[in-house]
N, C-alpha and C positions, 0 to 999 in steps of 0.2 A: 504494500500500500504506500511506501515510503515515496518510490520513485513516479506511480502515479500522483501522488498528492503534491510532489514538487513541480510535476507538468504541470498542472493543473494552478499552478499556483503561477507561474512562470508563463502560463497563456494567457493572466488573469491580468498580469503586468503588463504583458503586449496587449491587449484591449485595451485597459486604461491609459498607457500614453499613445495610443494612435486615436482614440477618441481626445485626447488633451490636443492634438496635433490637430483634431479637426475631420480625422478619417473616419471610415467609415468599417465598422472589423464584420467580417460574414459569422452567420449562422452557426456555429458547430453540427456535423449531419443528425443531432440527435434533435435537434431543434430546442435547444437547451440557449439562449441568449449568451451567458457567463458560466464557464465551469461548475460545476456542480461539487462545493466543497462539504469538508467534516463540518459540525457548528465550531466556533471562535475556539471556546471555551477548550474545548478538543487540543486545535493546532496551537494555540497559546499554552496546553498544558501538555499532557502526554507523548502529543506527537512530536514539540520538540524536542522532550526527555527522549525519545526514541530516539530522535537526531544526533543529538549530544554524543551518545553511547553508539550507534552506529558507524556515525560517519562524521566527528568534531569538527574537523576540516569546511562543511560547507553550513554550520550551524548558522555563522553570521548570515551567510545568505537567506538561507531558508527562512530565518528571523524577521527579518526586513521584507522577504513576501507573505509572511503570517500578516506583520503590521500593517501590507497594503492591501490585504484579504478584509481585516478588519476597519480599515479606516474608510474603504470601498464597501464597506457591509456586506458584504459579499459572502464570510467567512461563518 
């Protein structure tokens, strides 16, 4: 679930700055608008403790698209 929940999070960041940019981002085939994430509460707790202990190396990152999951409501 890690490496999907990172896509997904990382698709989520290409949508919101190509919308900042004024684009226009297509459909995903499931007809889903935004990724479909864990709730907040989730990737703000667990899932990063999963990160941490997985994979330390890309914690900071993943961090920073938890926070634009959440700041985007998305999450």
């Amino acid at each position: 679930m890690s490496k999907t929940t990172i896509k997904k999070l990382q698709r989520l960041e290409s949508m919101v700055e190509a919308e900042a940019k004024g684009g226009v981002w297509y459909v995903n085939p499931k007809k889903h608008p935004h990724p479909t994430l864990p709730d907040q509460a989730y990737l703000e707790g667990e899932y990063l403790a999963v990160i941490e202990k997985s994979c330390p190396s890309k914690l900071e990152r993943v961090r920073e698209l938890v926070a634009l999951a959440g700041k985007e409501g998305r999450g």
